[in-house]
C-alpha positions, 0 to 999 in steps of 0.5 A: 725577053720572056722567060719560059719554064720548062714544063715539069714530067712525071718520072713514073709511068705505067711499068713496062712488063718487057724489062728484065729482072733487077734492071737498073735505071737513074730515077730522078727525085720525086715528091710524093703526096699520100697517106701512111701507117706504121707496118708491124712485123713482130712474129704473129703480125702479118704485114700484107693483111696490115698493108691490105687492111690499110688499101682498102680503108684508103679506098672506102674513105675516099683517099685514093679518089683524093689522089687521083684528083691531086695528080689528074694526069698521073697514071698509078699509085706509089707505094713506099716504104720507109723509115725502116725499124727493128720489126716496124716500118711506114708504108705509104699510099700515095702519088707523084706530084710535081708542084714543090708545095701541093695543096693537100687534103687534111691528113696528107704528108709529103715524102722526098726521094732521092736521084739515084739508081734503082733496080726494078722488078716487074710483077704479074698478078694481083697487086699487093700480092704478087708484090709481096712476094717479089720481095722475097726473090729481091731480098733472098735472091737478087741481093746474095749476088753481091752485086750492088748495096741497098741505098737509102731512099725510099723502096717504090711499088708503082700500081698503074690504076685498074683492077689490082686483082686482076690475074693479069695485072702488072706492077713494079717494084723500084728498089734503091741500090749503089754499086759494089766497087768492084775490087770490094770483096778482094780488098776484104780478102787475106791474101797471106792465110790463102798461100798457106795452103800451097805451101803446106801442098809443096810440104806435104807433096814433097813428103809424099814424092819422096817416099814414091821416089819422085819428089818434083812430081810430088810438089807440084801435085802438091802446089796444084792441090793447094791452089785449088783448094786455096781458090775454093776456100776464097770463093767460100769466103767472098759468099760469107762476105756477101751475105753478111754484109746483106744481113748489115744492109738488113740489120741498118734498115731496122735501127 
């Protein structure tokens, strides 16, 4: 009997402006065939005018027409960044292909991506642009909430073909994420340092209660007091947490 081999899809698609901000999916992995250039980002080098440098020499040398052909049925661009630096990363231009050894043109290279989570971010307006902007809400916003962890596969930016300058032009950013367990923050925490405040709540608010002639109501006050403040000292130290262990994320990605 005649074996059939299922016919490989494309995971990249035209972006869908209705989904919400950092939703997360499983992407599969995905080969991508392109170009790339080396981004600088010492102080004094401007990494979109090098990234819009590099479209627009991709364009006048005939690349993303190259593209196009290596992936006729393919609907957008891809670019990633990866092999991140201290003050430097690769940033690509290039396209989904789904044979496992392309033919590519003389200057070409391949790049793997990871099966794993993502969180996409839709973006509205000229491409390169508006992209370049959503990733300060991606790393200023999104990340502090603590829910999930940078992943190591490539960061994506799908760009549907069309007009990229276009006011009402939609694209996506596709960041790879893990999960923060959720007893993370509470396996950081020390549980001993924060019953101090309570006790030294029962301490002061018995000296206090008995100096008003009521010392129960003044250790409970006490008590009350120092939870409370204990909680909020805790809440203090979980944010701590969380942004420190972004700056770690932040500080991997450059090595």
């Amino acid at each position: 009997m005649e074996e059939r081999k299922q016919e490989a899809k494309r995971a990249l698609a035209v972006p869908d402006s209705a989904a919400e901000e950092g939703i997360v999916a499983r992407q599969p992995a995905l080969l991508l065939a392109g170009k790339r250039k080396r981004i600088i980002t010492e102080k004094g080098r401007e990494a979109l005018a090098q990234i819009q440098e590099f479209w627009a020499e991709c364009e006048a040398d005939g690349t993303l027409a190259a593209l196009r052909d290596l992936a006729p049925d393919a609907r957008c661009y891809v670019a990633a960044n990866h092999n991140f630096e201290k003050y430097a990363y690769d940033y690509w231009i290039a396209i989904e292909v789904l044979e496992e050894e392309p033919q590519l043109p003389a200057g070409f290279e391949t790049l793997q991506t990871e099966e794993t989570e993502y969180a996409l971010f839709p973006c509205k307006g000229p491409g390169l642009k508006s992209a370049f902007e959503r990733w300060g809400f991606v790393y200023r916003k999104w990340f502090p909430r603590g829910h999930y962890f940078h992943g190591t596969s490539p960061e994506l930016e799908v760009y549907p073909f069309g007009d990229m300058e276009a006011e009402g032009y939609e694209s996506e950013l596709r960041v790879p994420v893990k999960k923060v367990p959720p007893d993370y923050y509470r396996r950081k925490r020390r549980p001993m340092r924060m019953m101090l405040l309570p006790l030294a709540g029962v301490f002061i608010g018995l000296l206090v209660g008995t100096q008003a002639g009521n010392a129960t109501v003044g250790m409970l006050v006490g008590l009350l007091g120092g939870f409370v403040a204990a909680t909020i000292l805790q809440q203090i130290q979980d944010d701590k947490n969380k942004k420190k262990d972004l700056e770690e994320g932040e500080e991997e990605k450059e090595k």
